[in-house]
C-alpha positions as semicolon CSV with decimal commas, in nm:
position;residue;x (nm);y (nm);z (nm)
1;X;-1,215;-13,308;22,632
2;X;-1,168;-12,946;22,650
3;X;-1,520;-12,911;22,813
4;X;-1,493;-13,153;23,049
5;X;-1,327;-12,844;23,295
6;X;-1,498;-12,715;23,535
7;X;-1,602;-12,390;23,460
8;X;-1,360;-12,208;23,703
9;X;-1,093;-12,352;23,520
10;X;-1,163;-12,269;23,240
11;X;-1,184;-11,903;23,270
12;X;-0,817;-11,936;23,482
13;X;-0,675;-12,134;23,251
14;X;-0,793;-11,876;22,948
15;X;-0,649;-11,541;23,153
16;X;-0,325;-11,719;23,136
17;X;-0,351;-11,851;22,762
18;X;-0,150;-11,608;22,550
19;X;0,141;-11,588;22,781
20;X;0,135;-12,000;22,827
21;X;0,377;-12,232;22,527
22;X;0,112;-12,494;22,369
23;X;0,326;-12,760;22,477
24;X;0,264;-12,625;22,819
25;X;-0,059;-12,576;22,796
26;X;-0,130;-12,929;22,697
27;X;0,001;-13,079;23,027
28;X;-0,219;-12,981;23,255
29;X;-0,522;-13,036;22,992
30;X;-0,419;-13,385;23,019
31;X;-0,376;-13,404;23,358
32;X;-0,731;-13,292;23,476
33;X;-0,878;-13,490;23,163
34;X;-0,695;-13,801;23,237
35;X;-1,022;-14,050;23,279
36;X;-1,174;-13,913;22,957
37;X;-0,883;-14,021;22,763
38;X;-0,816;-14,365;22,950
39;X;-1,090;-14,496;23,113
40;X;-1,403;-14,304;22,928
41;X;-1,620;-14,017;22,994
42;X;-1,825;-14,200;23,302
43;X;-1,524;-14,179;23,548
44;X;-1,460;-13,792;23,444
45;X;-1,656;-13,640;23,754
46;X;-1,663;-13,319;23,552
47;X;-1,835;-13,481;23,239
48;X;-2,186;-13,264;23,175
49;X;-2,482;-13,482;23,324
50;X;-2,660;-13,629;22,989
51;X;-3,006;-13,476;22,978
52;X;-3,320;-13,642;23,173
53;X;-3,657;-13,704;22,935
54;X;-3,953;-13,510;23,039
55;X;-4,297;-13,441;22,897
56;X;-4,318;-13,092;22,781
57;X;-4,567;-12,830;22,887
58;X;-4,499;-12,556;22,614
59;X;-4,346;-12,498;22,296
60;X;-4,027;-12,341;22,180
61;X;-4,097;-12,176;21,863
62;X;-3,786;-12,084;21,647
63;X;-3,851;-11,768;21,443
64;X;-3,557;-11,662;21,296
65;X;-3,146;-11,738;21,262
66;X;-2,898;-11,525;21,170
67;X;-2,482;-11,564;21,142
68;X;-2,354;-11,283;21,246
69;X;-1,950;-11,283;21,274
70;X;-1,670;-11,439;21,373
71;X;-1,738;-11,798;21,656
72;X;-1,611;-11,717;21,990
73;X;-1,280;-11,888;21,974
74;X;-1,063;-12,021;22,225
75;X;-1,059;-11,725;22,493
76;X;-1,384;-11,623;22,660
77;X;-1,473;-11,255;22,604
78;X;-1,786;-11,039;22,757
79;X;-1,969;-10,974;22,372
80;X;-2,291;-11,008;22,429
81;X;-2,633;-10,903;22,240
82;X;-2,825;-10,536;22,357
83;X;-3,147;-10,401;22,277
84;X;-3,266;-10,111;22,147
85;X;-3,532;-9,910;21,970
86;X;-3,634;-10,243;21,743
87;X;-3,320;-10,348;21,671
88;X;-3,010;-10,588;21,799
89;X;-2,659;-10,499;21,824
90;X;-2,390;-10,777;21,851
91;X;-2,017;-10,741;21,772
92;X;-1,800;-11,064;21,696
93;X;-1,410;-11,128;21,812
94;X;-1,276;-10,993;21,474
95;X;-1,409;-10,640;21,528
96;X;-1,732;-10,658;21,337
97;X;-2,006;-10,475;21,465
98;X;-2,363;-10,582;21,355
99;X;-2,709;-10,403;21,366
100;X;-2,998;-10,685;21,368
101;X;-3,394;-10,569;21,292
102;X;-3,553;-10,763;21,595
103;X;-3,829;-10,826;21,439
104;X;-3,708;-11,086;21,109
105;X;-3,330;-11,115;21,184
106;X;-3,250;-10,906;20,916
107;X;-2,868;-10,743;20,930
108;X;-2,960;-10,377;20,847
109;X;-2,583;-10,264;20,925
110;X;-2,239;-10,390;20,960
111;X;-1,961;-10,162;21,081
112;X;-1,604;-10,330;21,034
113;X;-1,427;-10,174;21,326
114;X;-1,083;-10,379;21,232
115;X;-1,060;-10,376;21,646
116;X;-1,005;-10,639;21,880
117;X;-1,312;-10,625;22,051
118;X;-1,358;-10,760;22,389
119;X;-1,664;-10,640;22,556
120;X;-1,966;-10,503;22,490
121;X;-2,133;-10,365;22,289
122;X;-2,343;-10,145;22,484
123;X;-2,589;-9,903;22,319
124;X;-2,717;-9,544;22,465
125;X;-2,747;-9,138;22,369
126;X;-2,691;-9,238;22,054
127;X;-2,326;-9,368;22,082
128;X;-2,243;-9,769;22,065
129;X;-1,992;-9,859;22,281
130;X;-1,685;-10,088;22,296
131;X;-1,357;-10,226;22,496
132;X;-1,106;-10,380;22,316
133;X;-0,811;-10,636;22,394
134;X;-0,543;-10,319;22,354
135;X;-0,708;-10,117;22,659
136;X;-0,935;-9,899;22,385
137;X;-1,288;-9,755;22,431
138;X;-1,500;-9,670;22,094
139;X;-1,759;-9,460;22,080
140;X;-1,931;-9,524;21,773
141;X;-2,224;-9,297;21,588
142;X;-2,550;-9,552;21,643
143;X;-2,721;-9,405;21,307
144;X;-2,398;-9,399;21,069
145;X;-2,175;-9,614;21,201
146;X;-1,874;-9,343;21,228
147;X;-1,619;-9,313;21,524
148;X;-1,738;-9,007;21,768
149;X;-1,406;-9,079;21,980
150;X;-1,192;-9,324;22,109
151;X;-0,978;-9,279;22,412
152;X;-0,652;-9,505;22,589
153;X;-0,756;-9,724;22,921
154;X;-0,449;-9,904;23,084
155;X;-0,554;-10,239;23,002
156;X;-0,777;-10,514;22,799
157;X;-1,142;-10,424;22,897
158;X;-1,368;-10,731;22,996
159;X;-1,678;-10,587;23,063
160;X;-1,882;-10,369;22,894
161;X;-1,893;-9,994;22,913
162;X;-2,218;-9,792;22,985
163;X;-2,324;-9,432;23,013
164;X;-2,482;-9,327;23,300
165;X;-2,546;-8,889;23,395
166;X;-2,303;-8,781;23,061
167;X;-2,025;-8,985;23,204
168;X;-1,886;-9,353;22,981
169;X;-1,787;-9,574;23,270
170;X;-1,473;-9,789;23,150
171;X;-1,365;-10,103;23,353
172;X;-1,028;-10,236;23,287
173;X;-0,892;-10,579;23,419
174;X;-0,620;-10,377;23,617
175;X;-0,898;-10,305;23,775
176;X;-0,859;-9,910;23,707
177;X;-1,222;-9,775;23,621
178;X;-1,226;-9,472;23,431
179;X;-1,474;-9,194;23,334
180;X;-1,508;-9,077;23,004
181;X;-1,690;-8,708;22,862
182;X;-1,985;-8,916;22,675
183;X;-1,943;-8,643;22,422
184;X;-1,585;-8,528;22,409
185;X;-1,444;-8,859;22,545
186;X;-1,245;-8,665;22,724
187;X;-1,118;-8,852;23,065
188;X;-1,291;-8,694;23,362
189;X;-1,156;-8,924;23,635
190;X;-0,987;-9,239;23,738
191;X;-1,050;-9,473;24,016
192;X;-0,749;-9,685;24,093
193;X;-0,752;-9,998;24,291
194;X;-0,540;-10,307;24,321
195;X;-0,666;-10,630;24,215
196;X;-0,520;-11,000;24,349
197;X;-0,270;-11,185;24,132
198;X;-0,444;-11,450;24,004
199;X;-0,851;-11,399;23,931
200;X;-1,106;-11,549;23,702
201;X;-1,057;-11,397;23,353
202;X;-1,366;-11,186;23,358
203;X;-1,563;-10,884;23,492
204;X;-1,811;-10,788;23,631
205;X;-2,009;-10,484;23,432
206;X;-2,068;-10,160;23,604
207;X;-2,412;-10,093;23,723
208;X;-2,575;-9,716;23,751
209;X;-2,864;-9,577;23,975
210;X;-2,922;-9,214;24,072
211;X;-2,535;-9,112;23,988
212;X;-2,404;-9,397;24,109
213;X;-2,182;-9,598;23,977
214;X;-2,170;-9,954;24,182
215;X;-1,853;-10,204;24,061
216;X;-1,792;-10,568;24,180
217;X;-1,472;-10,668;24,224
218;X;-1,211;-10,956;24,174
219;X;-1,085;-10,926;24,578
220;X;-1,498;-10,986;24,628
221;X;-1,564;-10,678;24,746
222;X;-1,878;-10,416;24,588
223;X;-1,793;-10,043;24,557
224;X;-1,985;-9,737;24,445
225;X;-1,857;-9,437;24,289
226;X;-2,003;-9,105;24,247
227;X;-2,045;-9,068;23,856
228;X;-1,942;-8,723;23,787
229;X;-1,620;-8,763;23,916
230;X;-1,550;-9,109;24,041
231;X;-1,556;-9,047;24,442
232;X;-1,532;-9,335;24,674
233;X;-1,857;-9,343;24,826
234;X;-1,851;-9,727;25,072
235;X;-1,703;-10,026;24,957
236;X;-1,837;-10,344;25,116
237;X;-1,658;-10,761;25,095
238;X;-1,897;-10,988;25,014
239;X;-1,648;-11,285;25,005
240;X;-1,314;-11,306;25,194
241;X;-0,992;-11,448;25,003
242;X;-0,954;-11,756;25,199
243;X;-0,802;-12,101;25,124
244;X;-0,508;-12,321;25,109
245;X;-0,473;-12,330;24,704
246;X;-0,518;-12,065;24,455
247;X;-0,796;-12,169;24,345
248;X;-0,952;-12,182;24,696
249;X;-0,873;-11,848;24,773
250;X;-1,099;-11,738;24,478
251;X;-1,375;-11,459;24,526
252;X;-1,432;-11,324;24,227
253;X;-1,691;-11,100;24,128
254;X;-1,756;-11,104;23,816
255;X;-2,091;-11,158;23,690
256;X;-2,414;-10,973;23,630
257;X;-2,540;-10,783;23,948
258;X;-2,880;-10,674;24,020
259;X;-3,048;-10,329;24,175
260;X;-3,425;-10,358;24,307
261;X;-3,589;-10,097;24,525
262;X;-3,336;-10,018;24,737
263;X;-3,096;-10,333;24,698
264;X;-2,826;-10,416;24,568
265;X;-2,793;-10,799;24,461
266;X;-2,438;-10,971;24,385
267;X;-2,275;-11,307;24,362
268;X;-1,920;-11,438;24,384
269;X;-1,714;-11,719;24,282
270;X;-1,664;-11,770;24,678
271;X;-2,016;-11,958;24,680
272;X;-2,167;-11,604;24,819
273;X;-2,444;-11,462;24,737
274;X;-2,581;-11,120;24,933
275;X;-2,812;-10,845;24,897
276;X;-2,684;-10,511;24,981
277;X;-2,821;-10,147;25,064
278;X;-2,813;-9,948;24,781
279;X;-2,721;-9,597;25,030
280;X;-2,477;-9,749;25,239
281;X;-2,305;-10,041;25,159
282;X;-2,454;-10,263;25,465
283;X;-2,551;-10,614;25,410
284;X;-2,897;-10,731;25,454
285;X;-2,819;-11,065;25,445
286;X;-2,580;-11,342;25,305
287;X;-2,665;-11,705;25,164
288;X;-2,384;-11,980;25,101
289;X;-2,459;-11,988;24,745
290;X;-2,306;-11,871;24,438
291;X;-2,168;-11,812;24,102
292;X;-1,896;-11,658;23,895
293;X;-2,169;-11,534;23,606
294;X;-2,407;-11,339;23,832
295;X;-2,806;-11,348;23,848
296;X;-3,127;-11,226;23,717
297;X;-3,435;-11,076;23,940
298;X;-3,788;-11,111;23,901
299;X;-4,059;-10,929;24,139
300;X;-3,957;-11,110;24,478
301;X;-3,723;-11,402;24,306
302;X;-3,375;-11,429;24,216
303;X;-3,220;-11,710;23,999
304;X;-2,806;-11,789;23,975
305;X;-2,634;-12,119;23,851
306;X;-2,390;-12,191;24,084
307;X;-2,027;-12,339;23,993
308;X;-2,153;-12,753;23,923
309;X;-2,467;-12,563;23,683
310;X;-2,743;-12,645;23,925
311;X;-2,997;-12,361;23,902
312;X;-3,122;-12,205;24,246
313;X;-3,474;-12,013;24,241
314;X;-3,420;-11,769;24,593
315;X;-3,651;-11,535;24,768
316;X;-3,455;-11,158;24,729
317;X;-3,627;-11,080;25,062
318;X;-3,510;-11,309;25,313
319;X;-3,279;-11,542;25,089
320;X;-3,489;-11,875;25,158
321;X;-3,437;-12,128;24,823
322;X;-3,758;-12,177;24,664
323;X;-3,639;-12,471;24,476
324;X;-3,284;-12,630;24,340
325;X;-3,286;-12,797;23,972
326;X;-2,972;-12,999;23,972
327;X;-3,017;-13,233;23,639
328;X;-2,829;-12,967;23,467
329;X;-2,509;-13,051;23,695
330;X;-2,168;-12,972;23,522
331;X;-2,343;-12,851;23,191
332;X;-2,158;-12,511;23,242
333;X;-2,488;-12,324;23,220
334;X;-2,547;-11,938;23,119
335;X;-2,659;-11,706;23,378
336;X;-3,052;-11,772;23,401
337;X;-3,287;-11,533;23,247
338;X;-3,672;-11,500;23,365
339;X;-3,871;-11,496;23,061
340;X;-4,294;-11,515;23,151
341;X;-4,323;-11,771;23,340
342;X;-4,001;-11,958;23,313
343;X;-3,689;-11,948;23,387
344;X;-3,394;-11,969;23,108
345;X;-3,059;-12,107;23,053
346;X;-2,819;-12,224;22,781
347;X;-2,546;-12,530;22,821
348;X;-2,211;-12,615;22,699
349;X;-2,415;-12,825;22,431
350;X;-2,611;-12,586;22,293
351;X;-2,935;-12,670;22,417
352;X;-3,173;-12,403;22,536
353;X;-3,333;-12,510;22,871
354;X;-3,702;-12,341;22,989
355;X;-3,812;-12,434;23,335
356;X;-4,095;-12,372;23,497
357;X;-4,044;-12,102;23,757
358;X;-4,312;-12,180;24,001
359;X;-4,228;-12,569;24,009
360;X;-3,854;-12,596;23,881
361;X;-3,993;-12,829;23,641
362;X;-3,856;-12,879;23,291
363;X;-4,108;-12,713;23,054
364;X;-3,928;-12,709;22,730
365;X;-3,612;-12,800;22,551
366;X;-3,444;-12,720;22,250
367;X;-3,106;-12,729;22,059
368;X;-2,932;-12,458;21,878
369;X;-2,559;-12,504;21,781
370;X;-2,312;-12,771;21,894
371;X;-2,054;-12,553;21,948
372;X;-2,252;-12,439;22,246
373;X;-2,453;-12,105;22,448
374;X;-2,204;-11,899;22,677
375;X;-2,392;-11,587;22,662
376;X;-2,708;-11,573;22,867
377;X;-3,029;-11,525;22,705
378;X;-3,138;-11,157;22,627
379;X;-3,526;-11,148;22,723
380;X;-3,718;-10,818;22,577
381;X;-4,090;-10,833;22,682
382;X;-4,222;-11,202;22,467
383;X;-3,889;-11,216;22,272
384;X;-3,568;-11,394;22,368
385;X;-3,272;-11,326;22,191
386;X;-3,015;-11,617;22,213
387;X;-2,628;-11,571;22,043
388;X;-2,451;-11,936;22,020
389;X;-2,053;-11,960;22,066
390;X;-2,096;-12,058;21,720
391;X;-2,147;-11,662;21,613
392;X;-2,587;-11,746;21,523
393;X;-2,811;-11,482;21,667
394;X;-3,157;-11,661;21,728
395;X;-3,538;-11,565;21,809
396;X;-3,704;-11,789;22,021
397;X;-4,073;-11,774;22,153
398;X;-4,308;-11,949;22,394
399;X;-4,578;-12,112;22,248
400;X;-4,896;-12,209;22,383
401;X;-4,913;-12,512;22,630
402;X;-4,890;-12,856;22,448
């Protein structure tokens, strides 16, 4: 019943889990969930849409599995799969870090950090990177597996660290961001800013271009730093907290943004969604659609799920929708992924969804674990990498039209 939420409620619910009695917790569970238990799943209007038959047009090829760590448990955290060099890194919830070959699924290395990790990893100039749950960032060796340094942030980190110009960019839920010697790990500045009481647990990773460092954030503003040593350059809203409840007032940014050319592409929880110059700050232009988990850009075209799962195909130029596949509709998809000529989501079932991107047809179907796909899918060149709540890391392929 659990997954009946809507996905905003979810992530509130889980920011305020460890501080909330079980007992407590329960009541409002039942509350929202009240037709599933009573009167059956088809009065619960946030029961996932059961999937429509269609006649595929390609094949999903399987081509390896591999269990790699701990499931996800109860509380959402930003671990996700990263490329590099031929091989896949993936940590779990209990601090295991693993090193996949990409090209059978093979574990070639396991470091047991013993941490709480919470986000990342993330894998560059040799280090791999982590946050942890007790406001930690690890720099580990990416060849033997040893700590290079670790350093104190002020809080849990929830989205991953990078390196961008010598400088590890740490983003803490406090919403402190903090630069770190990539070397030393000595702290070279910290950029301080207030966040709003109650936000989406969740945030959204630091992007880099040119020694800049550009940051979403939970009041739904964008900001960029200057890298070296963590200058205010513009900050820009791209949602406004407005709204009787809570909930309403919402504007969270806190998935995946996007730099093309010159642009700057974001999303909000608001149901905003707003392409931004890169230099300045300014908004090009703004659409009424969005989504807590960010987007993915291809050439010209930008996809998002917004907050009922329906999957929007939009124009990055001048923001006109291209096409809107709703039969997905409270399936708490991933953030969609462009892989060749499709584009890619996961659902709170565990099925793996390929639609065409020039129709916003179904082309393909397939299911991997029960316990469900969170993570969006990681798409290197013919190859996408898919790692299920369940703690599998997958292989998939396109085959040839059927």
């Amino acid at each position: 019943m659990i997954k009946a939420l809507t996905s905003i409620d979810n992530q509130v619910r889980a920011k305020r889990l460890a501080m909330v009695p079980m007992p407590l917790l329960l009541l409002p569970v039942l509350l929202l969930t009240g037709c599933g238990w009573f009167g059956g799943d088809d009065l619960d209007p946030n029961a996932p849409a059961e999937l429509v038959e269609f006649e595929h047009t390609t094949q999903l090829k399987r081509i390896w599995r591999t269990s790699v760590g701990a499931s996800s448990g109860v509380v959402p955290l930003n671990i996700a799969p990263v490329y590099n060099a031929g091989k896949v890194y993936i940590a779990d919830r209990k601090g295991e870090i693993f090193i996949v070959a990409a090209n059978n699924g093979k574990v070639e290395q396991r470091i047991d950090s013993k941490l709480r990790i919470s986000a990342g990893p993330e894998v560059s100039g040799g280090l791999i990177l982590v946050g942890t749950v007790d406001g930690e960032v690890f720099a580990f060796d990416s060849a033997g597996g040893s700590v290079r340094w670790r350093a104190p942030v002020s809080s849990e980190v929830l989205s991953k660290p990078i390196l961008h110009d010598g400088v590890v960019v740490v983003r803490c839920i406090d919403g402190r961001i903090f630069g770190f010697d990539a070397i030393t790990g000595v702290r070279r500045w910290l950029y301080d800013r207030n966040v709003p009481l109650l936000t989406l647990r969740g945030n959204s990773p630091p992007l880099a271009r040119g020694g800049v460092i550009y940051v979403g954030y939970d009041g739904g503003e964008v900001i960029a730093l200057r890298a070296n040593d963590g200058t205010l350059i513009w900050e820009q809203p791209v949602s406004t907290r407005e709204g009787k409840t809570d909930l309403e007032r919402l504007a969270d940014i806190d998935g995946d943004m996007a730099i093309v050319a010159s642009d700057l592409y974001v999303s909000s929880s608001k149901g905003r969604l707003a392409a931004l110059s890169l230099q300045s700050g300014r908004i090009q232009w703004v659409k009424d659609v969005g989504s807590a988990k960010g987007l993915d850009v291809s050439r010209t075209r930008l996809a998002l799920a917004d907050s009922n799962s329906q999957v929007w195909l939009v124009d990055r130029i001048n923001s006109a929708t291209l096409w809107k596949q709703d039969k997905l509709f409270n399936r708490d998809v991933t953030r969609p992924s462009f892989y060749l000529n499709f584009t890619v989501v996961g659902d709170v079932e565990g099925y793996l969804h390929l639609i065409d991107t020039e129709s916003g047809e179904f082309a393909a179907r397939d299911r991997l674990d029960s316990d469900g796909i969170s993570r969006a899918p990681l798409v290197i060149g013919t190859d996408m990498f898919i790692y299920t709540d369940a703690g599998n890391l997958y292989l998939y392929r396109a085959g040839a039209a059927i």
